[in-house]
C-alpha positions, -999 to 999 in steps of 0.1 A, spaced: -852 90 -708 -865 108 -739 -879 137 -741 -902 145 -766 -897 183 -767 -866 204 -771 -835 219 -751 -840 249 -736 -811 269 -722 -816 283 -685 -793 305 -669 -782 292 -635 -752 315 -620 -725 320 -645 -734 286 -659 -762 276 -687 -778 246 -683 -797 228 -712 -830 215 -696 -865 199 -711 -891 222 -714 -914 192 -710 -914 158 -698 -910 140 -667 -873 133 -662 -848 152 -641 -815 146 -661 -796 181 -674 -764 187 -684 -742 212 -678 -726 235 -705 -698 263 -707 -715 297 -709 -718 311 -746 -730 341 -756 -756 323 -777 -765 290 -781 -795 285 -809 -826 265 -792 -832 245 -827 -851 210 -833 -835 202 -865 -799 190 -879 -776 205 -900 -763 240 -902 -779 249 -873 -761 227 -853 -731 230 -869 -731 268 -864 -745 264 -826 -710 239 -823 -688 264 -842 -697 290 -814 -693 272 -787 -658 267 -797 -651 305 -805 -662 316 -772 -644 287 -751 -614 293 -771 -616 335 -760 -624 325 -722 -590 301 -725 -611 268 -718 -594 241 -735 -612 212 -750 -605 192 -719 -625 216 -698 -591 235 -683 -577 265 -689 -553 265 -722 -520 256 -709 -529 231 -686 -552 198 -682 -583 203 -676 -587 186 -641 -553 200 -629 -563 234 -637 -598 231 -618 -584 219 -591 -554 231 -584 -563 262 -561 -574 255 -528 -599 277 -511 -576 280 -482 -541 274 -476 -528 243 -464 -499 262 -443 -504 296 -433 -474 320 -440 -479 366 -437 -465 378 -468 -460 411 -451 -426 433 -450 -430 434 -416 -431 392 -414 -398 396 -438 -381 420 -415 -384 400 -386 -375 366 -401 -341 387 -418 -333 397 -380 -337 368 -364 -313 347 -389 -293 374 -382 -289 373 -347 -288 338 -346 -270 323 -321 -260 286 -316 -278 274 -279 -245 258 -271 -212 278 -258 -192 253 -276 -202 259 -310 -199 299 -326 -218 287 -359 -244 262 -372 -231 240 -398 -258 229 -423 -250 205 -451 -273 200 -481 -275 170 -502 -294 165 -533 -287 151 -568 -271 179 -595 -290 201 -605 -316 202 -573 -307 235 -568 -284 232 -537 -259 263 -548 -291 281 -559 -308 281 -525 -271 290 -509 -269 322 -536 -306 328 -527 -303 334 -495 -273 352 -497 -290 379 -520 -319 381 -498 -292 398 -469 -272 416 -495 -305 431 -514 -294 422 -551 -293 391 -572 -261 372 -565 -243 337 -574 -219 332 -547 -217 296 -549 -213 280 -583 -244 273 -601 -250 243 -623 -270 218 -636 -246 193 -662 -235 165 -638 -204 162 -661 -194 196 -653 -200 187 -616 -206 158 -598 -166 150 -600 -156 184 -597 -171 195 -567 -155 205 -536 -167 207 -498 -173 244 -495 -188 268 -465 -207 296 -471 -209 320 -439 -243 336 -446 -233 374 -447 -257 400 -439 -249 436 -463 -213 428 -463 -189 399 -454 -172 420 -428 -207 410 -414 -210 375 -406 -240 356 -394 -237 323 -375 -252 300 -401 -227 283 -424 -246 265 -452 -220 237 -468 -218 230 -505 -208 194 -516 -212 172 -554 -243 162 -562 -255 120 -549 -253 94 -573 -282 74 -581 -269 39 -586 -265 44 -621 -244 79 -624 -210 85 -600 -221 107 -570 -213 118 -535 -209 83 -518 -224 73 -485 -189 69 -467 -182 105 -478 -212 116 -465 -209 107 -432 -174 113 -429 -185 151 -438 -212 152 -409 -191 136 -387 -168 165 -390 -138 144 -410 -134 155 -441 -120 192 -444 -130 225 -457 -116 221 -499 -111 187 -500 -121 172 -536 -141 146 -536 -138 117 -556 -157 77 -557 -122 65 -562 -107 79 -534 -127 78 -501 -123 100 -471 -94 83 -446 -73 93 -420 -44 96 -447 -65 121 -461 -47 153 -466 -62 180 -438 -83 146 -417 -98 155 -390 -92 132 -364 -107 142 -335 -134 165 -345 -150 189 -321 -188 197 -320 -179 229 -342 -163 203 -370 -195 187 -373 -226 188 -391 -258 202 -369 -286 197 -396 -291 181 -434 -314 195 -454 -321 173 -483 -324 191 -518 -353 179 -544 -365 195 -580 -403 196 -578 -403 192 -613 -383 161 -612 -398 139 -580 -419 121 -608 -390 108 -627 -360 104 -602 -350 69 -605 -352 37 -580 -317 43 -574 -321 79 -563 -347 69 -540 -326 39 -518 -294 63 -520 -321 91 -501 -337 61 -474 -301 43 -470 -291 80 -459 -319 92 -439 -308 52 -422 -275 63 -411 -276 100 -406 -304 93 -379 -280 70 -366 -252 95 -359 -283 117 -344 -286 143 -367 -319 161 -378 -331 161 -414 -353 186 -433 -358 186 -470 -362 219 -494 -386 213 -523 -374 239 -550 -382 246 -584 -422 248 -572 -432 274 -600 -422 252 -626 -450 227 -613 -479 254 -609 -491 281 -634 -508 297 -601 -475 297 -583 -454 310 -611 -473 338 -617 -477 347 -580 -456 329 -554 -477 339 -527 -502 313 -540 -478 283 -529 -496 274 -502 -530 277 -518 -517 246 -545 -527 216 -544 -501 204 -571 -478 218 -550 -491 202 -515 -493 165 -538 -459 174 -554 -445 176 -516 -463 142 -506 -445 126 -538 -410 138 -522 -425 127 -487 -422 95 -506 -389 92 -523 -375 107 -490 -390 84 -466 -401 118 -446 -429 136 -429 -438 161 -452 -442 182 -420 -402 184 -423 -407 194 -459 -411 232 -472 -413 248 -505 -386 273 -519 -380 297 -552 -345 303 -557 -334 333 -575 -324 323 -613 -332 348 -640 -340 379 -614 -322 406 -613 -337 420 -584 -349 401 -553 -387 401 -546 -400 408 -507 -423 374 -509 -398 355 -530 -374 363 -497 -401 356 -471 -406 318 -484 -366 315 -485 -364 328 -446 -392 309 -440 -371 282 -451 -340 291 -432 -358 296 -400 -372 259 -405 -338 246 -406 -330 264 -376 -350 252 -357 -338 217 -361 -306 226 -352 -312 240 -321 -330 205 -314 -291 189 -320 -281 214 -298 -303 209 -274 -294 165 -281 -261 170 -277 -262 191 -241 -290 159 -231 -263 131 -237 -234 154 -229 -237 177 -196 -203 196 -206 -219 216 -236 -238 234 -215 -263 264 -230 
């Protein structure tokens, strides 16, 4: 409808609205506040000028043309933060002291078994070693890199060995009872990788400690070191699957049916799956600046979805991480989301545990 009158700016909250002073129609629309907008019937300067500030003071609030903050799209930025979180999680040092003791006093539910054996598996770069380094400096109290870090998959993905970490507590005279294994990086169909034959040979407790894997040469009983009769404690108790936030968008097709065709045959031998989502504060402004606000993201929550997705997984069995990078020191709620993380893995391998006495009444608890 058209008014006949002119645009009168009315203060409503933190928000000016430009409404008819006259007329009979209900339509308004909404503008950024400004510290002055000219009411002004006529074209020309006026206007111009009246457009000119409008910019200036968007520009010094950080609104971006898009209606965002500068940085970021405009719809992402508005709605990124969530009232509430969608997981709830006490960033307290007391929550971070009791999560450090009980990963340290861990114990396996099973007599057979002195450690929990947890492989991860993700493509290079993932941040597999980083998470394993992570956690490490959250028990030693400093920024380390015990496990090598990479990210060129010519540098890795052939080169890799199958290592175990024993996750220490101050010293490595003191051992916990969680040993977090470190293998090459999958293949996606396209690049070489970790095969599936490997793979399983590696949870089903075949493959030894140091052996260097290669696509050429499979896992056999020939195999220098083969285990042929492996034991509970030569097996794998959990698989945590390792995926780049900032990456689940572009991982290819290939990546994808290597993850299902997995998830197919691990659940097969009975093993439990979780899946780490790291790299989360290069996905969210919010997060980077604060990591506390993880839960509060909805980037974050739809970034998880998307590897709910590509995994074939509940995203119940999905949690976010930060691994240490560029710190020097470690950070008290940068360690409580990677405890968090470890006691979520945990907890799945007590549920093998607890399998494994169900089909077999000799392992008892």
């Amino acid at each position: 409808m058209s008014f006949g009158g002119f645009m009168q700016p009315v203060k409503v909250g933190l928000t000016e609205i430009s409404a008819p002073v006259f007329g009979g129609g209900t339509s308004f629309s909404v503008l950024p506040l400004v510290s002055e907008i000219p009411v002004t019937t006529s074209a020309g300067d006026d206007k111009s000028k009246s457009r000119r500030r409008m910019t200036k003071n968007s520009e010094e609030n950080g609104i971006n043309s898009s209606g965002g903050f500068a940085g970021l799209p405009g719809a992402e930025q508005w709605q990124s933060k969530m009232e509430s979180p969608w997981r709830e999680v006490a960033w307290t040092e007391d929550r971070r002291k009791t999560l450090m003791e009980s990963i340290s006093s861990y114990k396996p539910g099973c007599e057979a078994v002195s450690e929990a054996r947890v492989l991860l598996l993700g493509p290079v770069g993932a941040g597999k070693s980083s998470f394993i380094s992570s956690v490490q400096s959250v028990f030693t109290g400093r920024v380390t890199n015990r496990a090598m870090v990479g990210s060129s998959s010519a540098s890795f993905t052939k080169k890799v060995e199958l290592k175990l970490f024993n996750i220490c507590r101050q010293s490595p005279a003191q051992p916990t009872a969680l040993v977090l294994c470190d293998v090459m990086g999958l293949g996606d169909g396209e690049t070489a990788g970790l095969t599936l034959h490997d793979t399983l040979a590696i949870i089903k407790g075949h493959a030894p400690e140091g052996h260097k894997f290669s696509p050429e040469q499979p896992v056999r009983s020939e195999t220098v070191g083969y285990v042929k009769k492996p034991s509970l404690k030569d097996k794998v108790h959990c698989v945590v699957f390792v995926v780049d936030a900032s990456k689940v968008s572009s991982y290819t097709k290939g990546l994808g049916a290597t993850f299902q065709q997995l998830r197919e045959h691990i659940s097969d031998l009975g093993v439990h799956q979780v899946a780490l989502l790291t790299h989360v504060d290069q996905v969210c402004q919010e997060t980077a600046r604060e990591i506390t606000q993880v839960y509060n993201s909805r980037i974050v929550q739809q970034t998880i979805n998307k590897a709910g997705a590509l995994l074939g997984m509940s995203t119940s069995y999905i949690v976010p991480v930060k691994n240490y990078s560029s710190e020097l020191d470690v950070d008290e709620n940068t360690d409580i989301l990677l405890l968090s993380a470890v006691d979520h893995i945990l907890q799945y391998v007590d549920l093998h545990f607890q399998d494994c006495a169900a089909t077999e009444p000799n392992l008892s608890h």
